[in-house]
VOMIRO-784742 format. One record per residue (C-alpha): residue number from 0; residue in one letter; x, z, y. Coordinates in nm, 3 decimals, decimal comma, m for minus. Example, Ala and Ser with C-alpha at 12.3 -4.5 7.8 and 13.67 -1.06 7.14 Angstrom:
<sites>
  pos  code       xx       zz       yy
    0     A    1,230    0,780   m0,450
    1     S    1,367    0,714   m0,106
</sites>
This chain:
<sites>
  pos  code       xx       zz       yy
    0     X   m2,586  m16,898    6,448
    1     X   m2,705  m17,283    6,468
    2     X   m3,117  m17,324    6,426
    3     X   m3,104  m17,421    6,032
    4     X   m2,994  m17,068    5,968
    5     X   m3,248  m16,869    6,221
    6     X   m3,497  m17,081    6,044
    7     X   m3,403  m16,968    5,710
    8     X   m3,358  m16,595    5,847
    9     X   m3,681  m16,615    5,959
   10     X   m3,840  m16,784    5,607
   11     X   m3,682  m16,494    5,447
   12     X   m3,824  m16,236    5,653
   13     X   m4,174  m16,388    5,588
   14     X   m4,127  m16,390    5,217
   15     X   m4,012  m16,037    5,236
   16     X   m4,307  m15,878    5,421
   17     X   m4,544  m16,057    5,232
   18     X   m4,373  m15,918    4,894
   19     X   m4,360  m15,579    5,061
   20     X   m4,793  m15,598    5,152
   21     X   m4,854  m15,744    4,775
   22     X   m4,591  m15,410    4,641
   23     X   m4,796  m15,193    4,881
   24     X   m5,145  m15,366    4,759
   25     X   m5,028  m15,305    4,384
   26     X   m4,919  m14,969    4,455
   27     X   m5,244  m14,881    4,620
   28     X   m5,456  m15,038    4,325
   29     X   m5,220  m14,835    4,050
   30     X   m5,322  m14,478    4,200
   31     X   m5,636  m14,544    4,250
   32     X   m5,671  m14,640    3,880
   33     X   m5,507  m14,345    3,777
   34     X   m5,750  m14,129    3,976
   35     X   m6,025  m14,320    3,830
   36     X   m5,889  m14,196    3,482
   37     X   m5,855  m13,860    3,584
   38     X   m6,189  m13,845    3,715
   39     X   m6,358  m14,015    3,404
   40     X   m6,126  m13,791    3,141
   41     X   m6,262  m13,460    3,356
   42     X   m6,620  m13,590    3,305
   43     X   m6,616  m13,688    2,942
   44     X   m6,475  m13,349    2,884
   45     X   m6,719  m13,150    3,112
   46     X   m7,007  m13,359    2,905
   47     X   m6,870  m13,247    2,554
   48     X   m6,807  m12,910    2,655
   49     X   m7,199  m12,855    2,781
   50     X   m7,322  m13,033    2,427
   51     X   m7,095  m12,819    2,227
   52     X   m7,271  m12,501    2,403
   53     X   m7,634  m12,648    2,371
   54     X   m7,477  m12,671    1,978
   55     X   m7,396  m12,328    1,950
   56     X   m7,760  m12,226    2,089
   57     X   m7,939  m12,448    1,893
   58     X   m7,701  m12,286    1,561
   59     X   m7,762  m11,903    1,704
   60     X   m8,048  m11,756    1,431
   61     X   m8,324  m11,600    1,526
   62     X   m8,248  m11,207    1,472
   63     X   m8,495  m11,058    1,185
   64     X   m8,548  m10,694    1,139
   65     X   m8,391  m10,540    0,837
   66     X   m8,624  m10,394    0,532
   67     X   m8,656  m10,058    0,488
   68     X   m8,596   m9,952    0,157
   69     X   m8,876   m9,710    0,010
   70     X   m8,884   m9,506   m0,254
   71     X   m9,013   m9,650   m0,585
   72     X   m9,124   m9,466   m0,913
   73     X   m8,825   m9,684   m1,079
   74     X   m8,479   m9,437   m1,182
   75     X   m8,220   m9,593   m0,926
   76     X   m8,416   m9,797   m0,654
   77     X   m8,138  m10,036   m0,503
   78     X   m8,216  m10,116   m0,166
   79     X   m8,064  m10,433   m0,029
   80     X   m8,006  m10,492    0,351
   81     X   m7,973  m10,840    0,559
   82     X   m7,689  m10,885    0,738
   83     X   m7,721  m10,937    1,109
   84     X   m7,531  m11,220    1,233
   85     X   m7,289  m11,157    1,478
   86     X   m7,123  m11,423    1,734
   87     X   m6,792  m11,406    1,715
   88     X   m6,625  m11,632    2,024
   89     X   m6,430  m11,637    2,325
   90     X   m6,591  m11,595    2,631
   91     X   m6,619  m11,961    2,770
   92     X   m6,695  m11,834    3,123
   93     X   m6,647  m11,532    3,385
   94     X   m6,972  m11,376    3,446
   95     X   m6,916  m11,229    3,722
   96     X   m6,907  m11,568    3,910
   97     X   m7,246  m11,649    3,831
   98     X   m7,431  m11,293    3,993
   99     X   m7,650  m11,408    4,303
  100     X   m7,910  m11,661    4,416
  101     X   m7,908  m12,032    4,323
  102     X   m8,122  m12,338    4,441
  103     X   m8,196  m12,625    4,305
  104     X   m8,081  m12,964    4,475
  105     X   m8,454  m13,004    4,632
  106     X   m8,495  m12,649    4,703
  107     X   m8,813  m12,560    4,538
  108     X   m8,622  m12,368    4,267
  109     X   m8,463  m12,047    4,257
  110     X   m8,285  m11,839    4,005
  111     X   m8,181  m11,477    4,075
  112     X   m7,922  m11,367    3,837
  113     X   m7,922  m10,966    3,872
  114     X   m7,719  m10,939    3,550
  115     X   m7,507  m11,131    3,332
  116     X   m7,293  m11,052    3,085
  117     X   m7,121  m11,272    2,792
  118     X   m7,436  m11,117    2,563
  119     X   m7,699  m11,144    2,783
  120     X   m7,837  m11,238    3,097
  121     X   m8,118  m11,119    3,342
  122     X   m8,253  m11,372    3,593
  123     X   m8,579  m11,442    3,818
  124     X   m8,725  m11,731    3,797
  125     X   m8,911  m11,900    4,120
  126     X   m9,064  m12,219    4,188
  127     X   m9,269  m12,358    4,513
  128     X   m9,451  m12,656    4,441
  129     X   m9,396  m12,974    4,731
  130     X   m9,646  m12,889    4,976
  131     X   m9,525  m12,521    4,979
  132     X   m9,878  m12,375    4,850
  133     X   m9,832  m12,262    4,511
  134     X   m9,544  m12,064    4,397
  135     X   m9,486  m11,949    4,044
  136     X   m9,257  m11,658    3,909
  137     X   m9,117  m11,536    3,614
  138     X   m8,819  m11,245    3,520
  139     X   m8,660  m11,255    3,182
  140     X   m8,400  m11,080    2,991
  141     X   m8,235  m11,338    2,728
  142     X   m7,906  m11,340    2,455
  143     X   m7,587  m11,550    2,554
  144     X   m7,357  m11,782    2,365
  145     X   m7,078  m11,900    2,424
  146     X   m7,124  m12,077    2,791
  147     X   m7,491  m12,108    2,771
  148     X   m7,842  m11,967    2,697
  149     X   m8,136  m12,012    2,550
  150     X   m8,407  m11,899    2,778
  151     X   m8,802  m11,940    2,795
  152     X   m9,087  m11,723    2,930
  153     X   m9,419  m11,710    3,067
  154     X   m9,455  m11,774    3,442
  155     X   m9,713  m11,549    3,697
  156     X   m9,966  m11,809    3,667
  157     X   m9,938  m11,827    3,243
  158     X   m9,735  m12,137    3,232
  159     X   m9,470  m12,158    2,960
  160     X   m9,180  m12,286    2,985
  161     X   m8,835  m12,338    2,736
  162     X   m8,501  m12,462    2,814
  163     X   m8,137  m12,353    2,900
  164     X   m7,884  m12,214    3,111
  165     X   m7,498  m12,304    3,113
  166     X   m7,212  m12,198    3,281
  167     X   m6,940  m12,461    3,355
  168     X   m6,634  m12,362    3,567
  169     X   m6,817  m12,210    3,848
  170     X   m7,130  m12,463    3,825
  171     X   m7,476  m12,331    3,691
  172     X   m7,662  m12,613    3,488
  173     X   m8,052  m12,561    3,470
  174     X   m8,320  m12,724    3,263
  175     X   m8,592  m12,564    3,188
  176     X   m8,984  m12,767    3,128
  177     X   m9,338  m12,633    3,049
  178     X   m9,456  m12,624    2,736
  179     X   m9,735  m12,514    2,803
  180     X   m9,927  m12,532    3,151
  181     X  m10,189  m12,314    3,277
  182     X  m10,508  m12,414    3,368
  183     X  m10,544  m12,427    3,697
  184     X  m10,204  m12,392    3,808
  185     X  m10,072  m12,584    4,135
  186     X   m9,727  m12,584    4,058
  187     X   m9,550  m12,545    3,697
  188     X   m9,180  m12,472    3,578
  189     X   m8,972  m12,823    3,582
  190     X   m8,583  m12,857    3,705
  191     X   m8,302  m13,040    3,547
  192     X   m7,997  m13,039    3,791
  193     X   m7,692  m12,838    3,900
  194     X   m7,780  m12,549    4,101
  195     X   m7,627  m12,470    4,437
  196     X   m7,490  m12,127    4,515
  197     X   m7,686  m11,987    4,761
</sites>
């Protein structure tokens, strides 16, 4: 082989593993993109899933008792009754997975779920404030829909507090903020995060 042609072997080489790095590089960049897609589809539809159950709490009516008829001097008394409202969906969620203790990200939160069922849900409610001194409590039995529920109660030291529990593929979403807080009080219901399992 004279030089001319080693040279030009060896030009071609170069070329080549340079194209092969930049097909590698492109490669690379391509499935990383299409993770990044993934990951962004998953969240959009883990956000409009949680805002369609806050939707169908917010839509749940307040349950009313049903009149009594009672008798009236009039012939035929006609007594009209109120339909209860009844929730008719899927169950968005396995309740069983959600039984047990849960913490919140900084720890000073817990929630004891002793029963849950895709109706209703019984829970403890506890709360340490940050120096560890003051710890609140409250147990509460509230309704379910769909993936989420309504809850709010009074706390051990008279604080109120309003706000909501979801269920989302294994994850327990918590928000719950006073309403109202006691006088007094060292340390009042606040958390807004996903709860660890504990």
């Amino acid at each position: 082989m004279s030089v001319k042609n080693r040279k030009n072997t060896e030009k071609k080489r170069r070329i080549l593993k340079r194209l092969l790095v930049v097909m590698i590089i492109l490669f690379l960049l391509t499935g990383l993109t299409g993770i990044g897609l993934v990951h962004l589809q998953n969240s959009r539809d883990r956000a409009q899933r949680k805002e369609e159950a806050i939707a169908a709490l917010e839509s749940v009516p307040t349950i009313t008792p049903t009149p009594v008829a009672t008798v009236t001097p009039t012939p035929t008394p006609v007594p009209t009754a109120t339909p209860t409202p009844v929730i008719t969906r899927e169950p968005a969620f396995n309740p069983e997975d959600y039984i047990g203790t849960w913490y919140s990200t900084n720890g000073r939160v817990t929630v004891q779920i002793t029963k849950l069922t895709e109706k209703s849900i019984t829970f403890t409610y506890t709360q340490v404030n940050k120096k560890g001194t003051a710890v609140c409590e409250a147990s509460a039995k509230k309704s379910v829909a769909g993936n989420a529920a309504r809850v709010s109660f009074t706390d051990s030291l008279g604080n109120k507090a309003k706000g909501y529990f979801t269920f989302d593929n294994g994850m327990l979403y918590v928000k719950i903020k006073t309403t109202k807080k006691a006088e007094g009080a060292g340390v009042k219901p606040s958390v807004d995060c996903i709860m660890v399992r504990g």
